[in-house]
matplotlib code that plots the C-alpha trace (Angstrom):
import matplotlib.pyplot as plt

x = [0.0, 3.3, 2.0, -1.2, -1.4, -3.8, -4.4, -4.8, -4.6, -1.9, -1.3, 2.3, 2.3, 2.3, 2.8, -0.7, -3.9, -7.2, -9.6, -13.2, -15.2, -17.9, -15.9, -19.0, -17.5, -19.8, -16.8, -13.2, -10.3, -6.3, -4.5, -0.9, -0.7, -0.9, -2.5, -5.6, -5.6, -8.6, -6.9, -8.8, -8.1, -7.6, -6.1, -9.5, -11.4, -8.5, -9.1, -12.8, -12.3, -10.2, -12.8, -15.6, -12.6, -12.3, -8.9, -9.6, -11.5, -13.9, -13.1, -12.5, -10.5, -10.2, -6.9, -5.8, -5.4, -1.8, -0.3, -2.2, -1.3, -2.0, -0.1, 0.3, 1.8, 1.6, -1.0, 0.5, -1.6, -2.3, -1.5, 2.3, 3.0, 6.3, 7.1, 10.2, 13.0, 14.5, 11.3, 11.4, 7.6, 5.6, 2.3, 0.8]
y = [0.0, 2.3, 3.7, 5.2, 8.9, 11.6, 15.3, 18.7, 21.7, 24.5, 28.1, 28.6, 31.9, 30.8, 27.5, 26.9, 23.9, 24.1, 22.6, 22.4, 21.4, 19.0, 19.5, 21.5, 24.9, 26.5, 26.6, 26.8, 28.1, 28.2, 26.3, 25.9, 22.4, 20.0, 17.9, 20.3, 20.1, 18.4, 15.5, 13.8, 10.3, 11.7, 14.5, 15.1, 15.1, 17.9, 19.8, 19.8, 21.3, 23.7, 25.3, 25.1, 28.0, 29.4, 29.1, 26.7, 27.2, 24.9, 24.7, 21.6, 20.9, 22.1, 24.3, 25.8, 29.6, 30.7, 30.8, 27.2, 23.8, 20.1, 19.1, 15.2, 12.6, 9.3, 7.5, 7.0, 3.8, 3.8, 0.4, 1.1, 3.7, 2.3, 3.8, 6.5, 4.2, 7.4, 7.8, 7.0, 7.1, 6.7, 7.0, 4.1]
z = [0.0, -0.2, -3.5, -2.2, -2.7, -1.3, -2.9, -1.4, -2.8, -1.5, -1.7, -3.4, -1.7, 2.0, 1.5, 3.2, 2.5, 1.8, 4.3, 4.1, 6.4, 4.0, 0.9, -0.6, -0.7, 2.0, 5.0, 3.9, 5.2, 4.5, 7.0, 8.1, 9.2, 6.4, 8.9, 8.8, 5.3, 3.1, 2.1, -1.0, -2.5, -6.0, -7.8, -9.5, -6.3, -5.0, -8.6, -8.0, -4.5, -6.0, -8.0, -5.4, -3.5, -6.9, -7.0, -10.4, -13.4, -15.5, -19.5, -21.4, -18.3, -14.9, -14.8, -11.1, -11.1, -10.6, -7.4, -6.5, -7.3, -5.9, -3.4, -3.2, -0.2, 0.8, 2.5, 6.2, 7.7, 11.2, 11.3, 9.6, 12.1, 14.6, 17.8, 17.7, 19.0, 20.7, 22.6, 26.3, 26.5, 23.9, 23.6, 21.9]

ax = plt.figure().add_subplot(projection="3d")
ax.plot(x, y, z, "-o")
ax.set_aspect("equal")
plt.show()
């Protein structure tokens, strides 16, 4: 499962993620933490959020305005997560 990716979509200029709340475009916000980023499972599901925060427009394709693009990573399972050896006490 190492070649799982997810999709966000980030502000070049700050270096910040979009997050929205139900991923309908109603309650969005730019946020710092990738981790509080709306992570999608497909580049086409981020390009779609994209243009619900008008920062993408809809042609023949959907094109992201400049300054954004897609930011990708990999999936990180829960289950593939290992305790930091260096760690005294760790919370697992």
């Amino acid at each position: 499962m190492a070649d799982e990716m997810e999709y966000a979509v980030r502000r070049v200029s700050d270096g910040r993620y979009l997050w929205d709340d139900d991923l309908d475009g109603v309650h969005q916000s730019w946020q710092k933490d990738p981790e509080n980023a709306s992570w999608l499972d497909t580049e086409a599901e981020a390009l779609n959020l994209a243009v619900l925060a008008d920062v993408a427009e809809e042609n023949d394709e959907i094109e992201l305005k400049d300054g954004y693009e897609i930011a990708s990573r990999p999936i990180t399972w829960e289950d593939d997560l290992q305790p930091d050896p260096d760690d005294p006490n760790p919370e697992w």
